[in-house]
Legacy VTK file of the C-alpha trace (Angstrom):
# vtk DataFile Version 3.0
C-alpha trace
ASCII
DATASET POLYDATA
POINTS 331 float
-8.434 9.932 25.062
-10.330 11.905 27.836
-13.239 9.272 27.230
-10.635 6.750 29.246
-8.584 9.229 31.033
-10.424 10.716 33.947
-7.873 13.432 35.026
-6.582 14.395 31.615
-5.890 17.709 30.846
-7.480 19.170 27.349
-3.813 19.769 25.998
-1.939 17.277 27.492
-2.726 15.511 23.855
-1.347 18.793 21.961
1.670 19.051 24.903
2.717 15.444 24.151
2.562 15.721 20.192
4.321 19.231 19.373
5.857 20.159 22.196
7.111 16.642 24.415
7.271 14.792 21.246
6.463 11.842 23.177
3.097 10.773 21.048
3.541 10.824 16.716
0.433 11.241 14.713
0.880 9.187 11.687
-1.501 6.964 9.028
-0.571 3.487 10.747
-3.315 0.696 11.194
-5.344 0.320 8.073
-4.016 3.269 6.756
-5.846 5.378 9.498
-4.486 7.951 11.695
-3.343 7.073 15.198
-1.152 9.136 17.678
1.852 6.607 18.908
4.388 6.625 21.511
7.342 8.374 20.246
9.327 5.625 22.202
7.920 2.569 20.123
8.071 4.897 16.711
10.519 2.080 15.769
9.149 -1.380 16.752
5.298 0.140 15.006
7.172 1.373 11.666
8.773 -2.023 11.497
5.608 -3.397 11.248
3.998 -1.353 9.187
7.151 -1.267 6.695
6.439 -5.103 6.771
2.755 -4.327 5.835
3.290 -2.004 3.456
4.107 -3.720 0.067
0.384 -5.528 0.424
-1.828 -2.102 1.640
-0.059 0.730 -0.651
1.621 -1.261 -3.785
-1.202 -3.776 -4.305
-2.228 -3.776 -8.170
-6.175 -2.525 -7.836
-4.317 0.164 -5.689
-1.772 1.186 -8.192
-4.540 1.226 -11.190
-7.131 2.834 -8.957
-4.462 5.946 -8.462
-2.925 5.590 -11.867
0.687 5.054 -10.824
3.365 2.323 -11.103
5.101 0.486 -7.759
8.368 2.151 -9.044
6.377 5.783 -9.196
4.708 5.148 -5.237
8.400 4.318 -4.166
10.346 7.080 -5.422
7.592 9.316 -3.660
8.529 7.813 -0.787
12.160 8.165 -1.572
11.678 11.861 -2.197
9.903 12.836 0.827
12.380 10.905 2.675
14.995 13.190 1.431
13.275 16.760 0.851
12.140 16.352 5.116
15.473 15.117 6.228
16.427 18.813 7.045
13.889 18.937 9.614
11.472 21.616 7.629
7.560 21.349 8.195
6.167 21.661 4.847
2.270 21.675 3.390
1.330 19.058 0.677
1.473 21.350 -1.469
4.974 22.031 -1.028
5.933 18.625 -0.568
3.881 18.131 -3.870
6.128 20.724 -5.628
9.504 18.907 -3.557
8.440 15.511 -5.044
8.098 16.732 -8.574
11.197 18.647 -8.297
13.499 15.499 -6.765
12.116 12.889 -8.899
12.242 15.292 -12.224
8.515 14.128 -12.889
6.061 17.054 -12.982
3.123 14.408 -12.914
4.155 12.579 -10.028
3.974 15.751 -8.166
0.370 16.334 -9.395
-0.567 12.834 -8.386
0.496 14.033 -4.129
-1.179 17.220 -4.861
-4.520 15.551 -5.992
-4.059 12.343 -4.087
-5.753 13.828 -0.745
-3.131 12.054 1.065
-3.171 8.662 -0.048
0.038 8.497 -1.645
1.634 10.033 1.138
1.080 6.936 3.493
3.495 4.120 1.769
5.510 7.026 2.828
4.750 7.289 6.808
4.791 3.399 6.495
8.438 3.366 6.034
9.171 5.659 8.285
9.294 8.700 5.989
6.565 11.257 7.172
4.808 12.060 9.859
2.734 14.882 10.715
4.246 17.863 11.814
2.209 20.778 13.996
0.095 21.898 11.822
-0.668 26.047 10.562
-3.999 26.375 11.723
-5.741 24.459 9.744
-3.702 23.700 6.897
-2.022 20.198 7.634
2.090 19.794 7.488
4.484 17.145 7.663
8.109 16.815 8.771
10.607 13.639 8.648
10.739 11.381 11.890
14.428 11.255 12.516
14.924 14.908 12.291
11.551 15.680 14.789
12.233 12.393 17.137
16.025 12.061 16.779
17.745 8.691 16.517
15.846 5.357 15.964
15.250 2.443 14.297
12.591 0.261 12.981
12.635 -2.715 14.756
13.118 -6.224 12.470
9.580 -7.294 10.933
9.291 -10.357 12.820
9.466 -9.474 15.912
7.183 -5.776 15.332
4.586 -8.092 13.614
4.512 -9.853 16.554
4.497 -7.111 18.994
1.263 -5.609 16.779
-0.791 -8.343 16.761
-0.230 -9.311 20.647
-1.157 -5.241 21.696
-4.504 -5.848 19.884
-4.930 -9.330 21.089
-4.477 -8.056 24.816
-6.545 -5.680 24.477
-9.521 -6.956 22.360
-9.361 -10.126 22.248
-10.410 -13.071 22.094
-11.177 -12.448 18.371
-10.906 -14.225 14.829
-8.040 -14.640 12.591
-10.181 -12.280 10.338
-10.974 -9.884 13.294
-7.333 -9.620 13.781
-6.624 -9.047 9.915
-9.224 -6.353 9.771
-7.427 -4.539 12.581
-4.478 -4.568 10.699
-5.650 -3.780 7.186
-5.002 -7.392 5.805
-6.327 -10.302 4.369
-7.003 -13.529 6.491
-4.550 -15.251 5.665
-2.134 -12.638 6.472
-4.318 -12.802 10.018
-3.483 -16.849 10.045
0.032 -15.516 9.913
0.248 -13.041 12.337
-1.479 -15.471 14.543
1.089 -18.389 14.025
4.127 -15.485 14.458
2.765 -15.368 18.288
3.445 -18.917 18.566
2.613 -20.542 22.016
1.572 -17.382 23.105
-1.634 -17.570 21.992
-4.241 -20.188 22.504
-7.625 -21.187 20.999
-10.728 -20.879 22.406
-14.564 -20.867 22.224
-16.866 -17.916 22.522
-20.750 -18.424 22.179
-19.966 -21.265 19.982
-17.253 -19.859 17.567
-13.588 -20.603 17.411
-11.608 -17.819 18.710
-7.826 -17.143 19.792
-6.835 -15.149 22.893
-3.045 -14.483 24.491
-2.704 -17.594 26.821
-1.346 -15.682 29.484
-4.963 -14.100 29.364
-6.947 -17.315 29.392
-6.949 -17.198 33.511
-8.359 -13.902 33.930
-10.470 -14.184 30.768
-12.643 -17.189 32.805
-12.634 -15.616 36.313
-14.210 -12.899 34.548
-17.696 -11.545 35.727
-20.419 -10.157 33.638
-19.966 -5.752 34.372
-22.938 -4.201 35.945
-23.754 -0.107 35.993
-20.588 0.825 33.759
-21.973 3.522 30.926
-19.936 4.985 28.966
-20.520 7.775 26.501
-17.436 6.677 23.450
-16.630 8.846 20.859
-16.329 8.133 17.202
-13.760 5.331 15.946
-13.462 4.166 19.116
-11.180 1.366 19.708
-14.059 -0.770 21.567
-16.297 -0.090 18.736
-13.404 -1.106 16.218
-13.016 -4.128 17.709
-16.737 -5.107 17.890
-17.446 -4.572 13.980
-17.434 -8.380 13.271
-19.610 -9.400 16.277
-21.400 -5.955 16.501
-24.881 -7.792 16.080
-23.912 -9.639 19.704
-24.045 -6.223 21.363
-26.885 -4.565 20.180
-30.527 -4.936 21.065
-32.627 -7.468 18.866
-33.921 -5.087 15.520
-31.426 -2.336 15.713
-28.873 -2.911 12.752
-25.121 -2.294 12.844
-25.312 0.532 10.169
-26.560 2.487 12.650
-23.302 2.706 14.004
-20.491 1.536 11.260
-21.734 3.536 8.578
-21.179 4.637 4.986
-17.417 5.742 3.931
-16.492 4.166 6.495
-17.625 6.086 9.578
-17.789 4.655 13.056
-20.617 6.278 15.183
-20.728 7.884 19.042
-21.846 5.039 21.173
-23.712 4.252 24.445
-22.675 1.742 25.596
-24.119 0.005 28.940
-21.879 -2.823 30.459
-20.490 -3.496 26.984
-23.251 -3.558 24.651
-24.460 -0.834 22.349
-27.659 1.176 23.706
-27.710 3.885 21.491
-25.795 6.542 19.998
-25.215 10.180 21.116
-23.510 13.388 19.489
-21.826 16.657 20.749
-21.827 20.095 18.744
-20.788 23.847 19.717
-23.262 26.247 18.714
-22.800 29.729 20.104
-20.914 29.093 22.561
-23.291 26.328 24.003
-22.171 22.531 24.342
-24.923 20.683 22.749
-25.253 16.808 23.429
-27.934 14.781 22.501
-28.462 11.395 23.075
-30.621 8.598 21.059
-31.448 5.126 23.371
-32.088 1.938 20.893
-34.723 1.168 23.495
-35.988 1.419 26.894
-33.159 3.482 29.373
-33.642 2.614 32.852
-33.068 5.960 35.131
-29.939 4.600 36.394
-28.648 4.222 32.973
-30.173 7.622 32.350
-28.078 9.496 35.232
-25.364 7.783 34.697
-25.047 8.879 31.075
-25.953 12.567 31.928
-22.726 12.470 34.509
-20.976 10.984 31.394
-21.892 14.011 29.750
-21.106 16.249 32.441
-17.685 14.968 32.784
-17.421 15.636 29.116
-18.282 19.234 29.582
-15.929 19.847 31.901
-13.580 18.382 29.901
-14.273 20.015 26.977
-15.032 23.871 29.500
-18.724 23.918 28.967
-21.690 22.278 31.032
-23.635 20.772 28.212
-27.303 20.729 27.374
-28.390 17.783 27.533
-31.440 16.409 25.368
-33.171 12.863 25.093
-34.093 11.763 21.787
-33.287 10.929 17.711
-30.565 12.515 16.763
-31.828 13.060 13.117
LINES 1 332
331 0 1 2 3 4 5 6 7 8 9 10 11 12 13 14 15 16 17 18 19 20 21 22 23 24 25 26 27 28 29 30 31 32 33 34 35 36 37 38 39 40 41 42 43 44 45 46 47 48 49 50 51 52 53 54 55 56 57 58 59 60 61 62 63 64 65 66 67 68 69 70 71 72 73 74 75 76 77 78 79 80 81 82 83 84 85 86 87 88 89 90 91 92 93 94 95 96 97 98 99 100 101 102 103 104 105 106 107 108 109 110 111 112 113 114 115 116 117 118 119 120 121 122 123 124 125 126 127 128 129 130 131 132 133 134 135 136 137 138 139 140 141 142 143 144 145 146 147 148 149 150 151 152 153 154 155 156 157 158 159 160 161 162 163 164 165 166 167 168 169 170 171 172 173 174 175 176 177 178 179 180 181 182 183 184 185 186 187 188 189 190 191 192 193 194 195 196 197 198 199 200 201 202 203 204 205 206 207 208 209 210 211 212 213 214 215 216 217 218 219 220 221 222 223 224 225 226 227 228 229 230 231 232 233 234 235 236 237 238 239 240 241 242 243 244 245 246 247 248 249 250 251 252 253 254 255 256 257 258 259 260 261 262 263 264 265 266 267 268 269 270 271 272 273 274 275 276 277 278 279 280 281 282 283 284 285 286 287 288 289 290 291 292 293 294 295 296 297 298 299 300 301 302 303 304 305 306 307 308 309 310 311 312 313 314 315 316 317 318 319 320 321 322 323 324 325 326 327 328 329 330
């Protein structure tokens, strides 16, 4: 968040989440984490809830964890009772609280061993979310009794609501684009498309069928190509997200996209230069000392060049420490 917010303070992020409660950290697109506004807690868990059945009770799923649909709901059921008292509790303890509810030892075992996963059908319907946490052991604590009253708004209308945020702000993308931001099929994309209605509107960039919000389409084609702007992103960032499909459209001719959306996973630091990739960079504390390096794809012209070493200033003052800076693989 302090790669987009200029004047943020280093624990405004920890302010909002434990001690506000206006931002919720919770498993919610794809089953990844995301901090949310505590104020749309409902309209995002309606969503999800609507999501849920196809990303956590799927059959290659259930096999691949060894446990029934029954088994994954009465988990969910559990937690949702064990947290209602507003307790923070470990895994551990919620793995002992789900064995002792649901009078199956191995059921337990299986959120004990689980390293999460069954915990997130859970946050889906509106269950769990992540308490603070005891240094660095992780806890988790029930939404209603952290947030107070609310309700998850009707699946329609949240479905809706999701796929228009994403559309607004990455669009204009594919049906499958749109699916792989939400952690579904394409066809469930086709539907989440057709949900929107009128709102949305088809369109052509270089040469493929796309969709984009229609109120959009006016700015979308007064819009000029970005000159100077270099940013230094961090890892799974949301521009980087949204680029995976069309990543080969951003990045210099010979450079492939594993170099940044790599194994398990993992979405790489990125340079970017007026919207297109131009290498990756890292940070790492080492005695004290902010280290950042920085690897160019190609070329850097020395305007790119200074204007990435203020990105990296700004970082270090964000972050309390002036870096030092180095040009060069990062391997």
């Amino acid at each position: 968040m302090g790669a987009r917010r200029r004047a943020l303070d280093r624990d405004a992020v920890a302010t909002a989440l434990w001690e506000e409660r206006t931002l919720v950290k919770t498993w919610a697109m794809r089953g990844t984490l995301h901090l949310l506004p505590a104020a749309e807690y409902g309209a995002w868990i309606g969503a999800l809830a609507a999501r849920a059945p196809r990303a956590y009770l799927n059959a290659s799923r259930l096999r691949y964890f060894g446990v029934t649909r029954e088994q994954v709901e009465r988990i969910a059921g559990a937690l949702d009772a064990v947290l209602r008292d507003g307790t923070t509790r470990s895994r551990a303890e919620l793995a002992e609280a789900v064995a002792r509810e649901s009078g199956e030892a191995a059921l337990g075992e299986q959120v004990r061993e689980s390293w999460g996963s069954l915990l997130k059908h859970a946050a889906a319907v509106g269950a769990l979310i992540f308490g603070p946490g005891d240094g660095q052991q992780v806890r988790f604590t029930h939404p209603t009794a952290w947030l107070g009253g609310w309700e998850p708004e009707p699946a329609e209308t949240a479905l809706a609501a999701a796929a228009r945020r994403w559309l607004a702000l990455a669009g204009p993308m594919t049906r499958e684009e749109l699916a792989r931001w939400w952690g579904v099929s394409p066809a469930d994309g086709r539907r989440l498309l057709r949900g929107l209605g009128d709102e949305v509107a088809p369109v052509t960039v270089g040469g493929e069928p796309m969709w984009a919000l229609a109120a959009d389409l006016p700015a979308l084609a007064a819009a000029a190509p970005t000159e100077g702007v270099v940013r230094l992103l961090p890892a799974f960032d949301q521009w980087t997200i949204a680029a995976t499909r069309h990543a080969e459209a951003l990045l210099p001719a010979g450079v492939g996209r594993e170099r940044i959306y790599r194994a398990q996973g993992w979405i790489s630091p990125v340079l970017v230069v007026d919207g297109r990739f131009a290498g990756l960079w890292r940070h790492e504390r080492a005695g004290g000392e902010l280290r950042v390096a920085i690897e160019p794809f190609g070329r850097t012209p020395r305007a790119v060049r200074a204007a990435a070493e203020a990105e990296a200033r700004r970082l270090g003052a964000f972050l309390g420490s002036e870096p030092a800076l180095r040009w060069g693989p990062l391997d």
